[in-house]
C-alpha positions in Angstrom: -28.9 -9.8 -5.9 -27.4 -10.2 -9.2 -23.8 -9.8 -7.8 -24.3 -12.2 -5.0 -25.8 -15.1 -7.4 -22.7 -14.4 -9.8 -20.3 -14.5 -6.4 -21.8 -18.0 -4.8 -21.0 -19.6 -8.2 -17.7 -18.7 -8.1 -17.2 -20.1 -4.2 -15.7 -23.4 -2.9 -17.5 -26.0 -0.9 -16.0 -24.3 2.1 -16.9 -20.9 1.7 -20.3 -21.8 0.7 -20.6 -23.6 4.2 -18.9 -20.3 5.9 -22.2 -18.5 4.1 -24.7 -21.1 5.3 -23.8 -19.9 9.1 -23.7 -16.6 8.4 -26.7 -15.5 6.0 -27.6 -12.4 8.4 -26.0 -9.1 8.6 -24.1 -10.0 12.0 -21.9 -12.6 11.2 -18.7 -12.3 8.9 -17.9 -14.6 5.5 -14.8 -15.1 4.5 -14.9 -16.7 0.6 -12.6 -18.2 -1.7 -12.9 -18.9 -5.5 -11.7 -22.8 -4.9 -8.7 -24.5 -6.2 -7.8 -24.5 -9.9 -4.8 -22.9 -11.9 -5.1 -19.1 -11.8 -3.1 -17.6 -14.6 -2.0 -14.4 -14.5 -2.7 -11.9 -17.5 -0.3 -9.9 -19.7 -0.1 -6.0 -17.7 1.4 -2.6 -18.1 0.5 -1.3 -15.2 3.1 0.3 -13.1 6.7 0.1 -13.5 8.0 2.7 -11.8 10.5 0.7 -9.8 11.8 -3.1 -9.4 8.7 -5.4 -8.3 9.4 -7.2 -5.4 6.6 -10.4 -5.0 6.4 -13.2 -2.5 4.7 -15.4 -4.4 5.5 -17.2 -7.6 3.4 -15.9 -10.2 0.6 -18.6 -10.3 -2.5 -18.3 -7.8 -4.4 -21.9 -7.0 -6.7 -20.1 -5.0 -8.1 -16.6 -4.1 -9.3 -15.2 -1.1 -11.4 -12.6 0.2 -13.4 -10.7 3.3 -16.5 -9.1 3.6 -18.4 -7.9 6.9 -18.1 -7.0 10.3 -14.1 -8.1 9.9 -13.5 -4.9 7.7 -13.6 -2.3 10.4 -10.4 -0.4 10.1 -7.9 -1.5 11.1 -9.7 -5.0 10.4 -9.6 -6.7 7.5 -6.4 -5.2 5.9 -4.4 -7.9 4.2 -0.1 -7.9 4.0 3.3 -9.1 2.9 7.0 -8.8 4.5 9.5 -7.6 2.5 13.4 -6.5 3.0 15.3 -4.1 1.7 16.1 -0.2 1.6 15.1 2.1 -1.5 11.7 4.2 -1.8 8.4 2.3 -2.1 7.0 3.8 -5.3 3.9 1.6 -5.7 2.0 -1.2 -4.0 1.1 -4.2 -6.2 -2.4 -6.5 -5.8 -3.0 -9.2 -8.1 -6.6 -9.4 -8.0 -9.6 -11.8 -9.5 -13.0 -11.5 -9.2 -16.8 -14.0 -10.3 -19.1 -11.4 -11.1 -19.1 -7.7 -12.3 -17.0 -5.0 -10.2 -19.3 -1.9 -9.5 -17.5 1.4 -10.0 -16.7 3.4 -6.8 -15.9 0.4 -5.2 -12.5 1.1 -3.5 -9.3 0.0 -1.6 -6.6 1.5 0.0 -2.8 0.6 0.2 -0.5 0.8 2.8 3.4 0.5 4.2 4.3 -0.2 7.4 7.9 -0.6 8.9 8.0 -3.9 11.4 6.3 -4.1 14.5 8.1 -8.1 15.4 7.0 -10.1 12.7 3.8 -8.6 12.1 3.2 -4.8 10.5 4.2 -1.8 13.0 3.9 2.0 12.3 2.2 3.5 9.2 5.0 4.8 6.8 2.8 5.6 3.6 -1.4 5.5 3.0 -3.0 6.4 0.1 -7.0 5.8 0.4 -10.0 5.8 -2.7 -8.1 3.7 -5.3 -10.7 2.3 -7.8 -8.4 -0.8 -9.0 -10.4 -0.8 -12.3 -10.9 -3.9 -14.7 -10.2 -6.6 -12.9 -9.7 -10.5 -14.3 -12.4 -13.1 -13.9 -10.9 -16.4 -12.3 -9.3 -18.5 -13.2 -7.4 -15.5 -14.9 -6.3 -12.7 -12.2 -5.1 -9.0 -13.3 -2.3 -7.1 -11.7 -2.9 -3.5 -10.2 0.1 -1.5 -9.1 -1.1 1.5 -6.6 1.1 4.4 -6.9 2.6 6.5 -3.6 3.0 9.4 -5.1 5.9 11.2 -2.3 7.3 7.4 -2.1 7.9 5.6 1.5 11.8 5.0 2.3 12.1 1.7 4.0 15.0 -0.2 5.5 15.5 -3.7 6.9 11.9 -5.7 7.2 8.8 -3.8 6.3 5.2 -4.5 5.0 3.1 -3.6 1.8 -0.6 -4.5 2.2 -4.0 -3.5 1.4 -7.5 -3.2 2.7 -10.8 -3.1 1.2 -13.0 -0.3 1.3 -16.3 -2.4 0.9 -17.9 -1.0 4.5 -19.4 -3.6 6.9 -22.9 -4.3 5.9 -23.6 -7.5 3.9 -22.2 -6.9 0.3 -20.9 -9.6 -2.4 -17.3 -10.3 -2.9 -16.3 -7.3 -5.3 -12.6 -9.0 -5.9 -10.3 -11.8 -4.5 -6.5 -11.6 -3.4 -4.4 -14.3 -5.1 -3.0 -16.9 -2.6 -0.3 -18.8 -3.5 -0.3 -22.3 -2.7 2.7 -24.2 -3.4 5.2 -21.2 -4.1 8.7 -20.3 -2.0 6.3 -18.6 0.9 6.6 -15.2 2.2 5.0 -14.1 5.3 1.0 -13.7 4.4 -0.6 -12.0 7.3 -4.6 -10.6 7.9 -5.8 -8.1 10.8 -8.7 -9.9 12.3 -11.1 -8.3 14.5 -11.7 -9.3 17.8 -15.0 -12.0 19.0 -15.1 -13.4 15.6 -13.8 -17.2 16.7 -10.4 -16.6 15.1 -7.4 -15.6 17.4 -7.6 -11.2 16.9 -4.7 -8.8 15.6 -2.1 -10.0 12.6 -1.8 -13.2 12.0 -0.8 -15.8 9.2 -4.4 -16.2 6.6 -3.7 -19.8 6.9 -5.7 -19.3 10.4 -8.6 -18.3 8.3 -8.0 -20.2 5.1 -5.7 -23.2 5.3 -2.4 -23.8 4.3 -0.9 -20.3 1.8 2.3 -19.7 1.3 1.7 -16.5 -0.1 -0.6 -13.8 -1.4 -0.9 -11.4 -4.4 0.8 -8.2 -2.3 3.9 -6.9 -3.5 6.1 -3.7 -4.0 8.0 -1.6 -6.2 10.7 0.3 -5.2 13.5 2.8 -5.9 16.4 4.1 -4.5 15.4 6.7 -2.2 16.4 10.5 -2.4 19.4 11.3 -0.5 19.0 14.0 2.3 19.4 17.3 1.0 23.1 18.7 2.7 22.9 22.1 3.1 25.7 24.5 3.3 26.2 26.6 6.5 28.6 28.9 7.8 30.3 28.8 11.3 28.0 32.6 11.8 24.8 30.3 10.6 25.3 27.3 12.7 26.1 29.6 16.5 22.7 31.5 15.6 20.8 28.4 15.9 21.8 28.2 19.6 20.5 31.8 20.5 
């Protein structure tokens, strides 16, 4: 009870309205801290490659879903990027109103390009506890390693889902959303019936005008392909 008193104070008009329609265990919320000036803190998480990040460093919002809506696949959160190297790590920049409980877990996730929206699963790594997280108006980056890395080419998506299960819970953390950055290609998995159109599309259905949110990437070049040597007596016996 504590965490969901700590939560509705940190909620916009319009998220508190979302939670007047859907106080019981059916319906979905979908929340939002409100607009101010999110700053991001000083970090020294990650750094095992070069960061790539849609948005511009600032947050004036941050968003977040809780319910029915996160039923994998449902519910996971991403970002385009382009590019070829190794994905070493997925970046969140995250925020949170009350008190994160430990064991309370996300996973991360690469996906190569299904036409504008994220295709086949390249890399998922599941049970990350993000740890400390900022309390808005600050927000706290958390870079995810992939430990065997993901090599990606051309257009391909970093994202995240939260592993909060679907019974009624508080908002554990927010995703920054970028309001008036460059843009980059914000998307959310949204589960069918739920009075939103279903499948990937942009958060602004959900949540009004983004440009982008706190998803990135760091990367590497990627290993090259081992060559190995063969004799002219090796290569005929693979066709006996």
């Amino acid at each position: 009870m504590n965490y969901l008193i700590a939560a509705l104070g940190g909620l916009s008009i319009a998220a508190l309205s979302g939670l007047s329609v859907a106080a019981d265990a059916s319906q979905t919320v979908f929340g939002d801290v409100g607009h101010d000036q999110g700053r991001l803190v000083p970090t020294d998480e990650g750094a095992c490659g070069t960061l790539l990040l849609n948005a511009d460093g600032t947050y004036e919002n941050a968003i977040a879903l809780r319910g029915e809506i996160l039923t994998p696949p449902y519910g996971t959160f991403s970002e385009c990027y382009e590019g070829t190297g190794a994905v070493c790590a997925v970046v969140v920049d995250l925020t949170t109103t009350s008190p994160t409980p430990t064991e309370t877990t996300l996973d991360v996730y690469v996906w190569d390009d299904g036409g504008g929206v994220p295709g086949t699963v390249l890399c998922v790594e599941t049970g990350f506890e993000p740890g400390e997280i900022a309390v808005w108006p600050e927000v706290s980056r958390h870079s995810f390693a992939l430990p065997e890395g993901c090599c990606v080419d051309g257009t391909w998506w970093a994202g995240k889902y939260d592993d909060w299960g679907t019974e009624p819970t508080v908002f554990f953390w927010y995703l920054g959303a970028d309001l008036d950055g460059f843009g980059g290609c914000p998307r959310v998995n949204i589960a069918p019936d739920l009075g939103y159109p279903s499948g990937w599309q942009n958060v602004s259905v959900i949540f009004g005008p983004i440009q982008a949110i706190g998803i990135g990437a760091e990367i590497v070049p990627c290993d090259p392909v081992p060559v190995r040597d063969a004799t002219w007596g090796g290569v005929k016996s693979l066709y006996r």
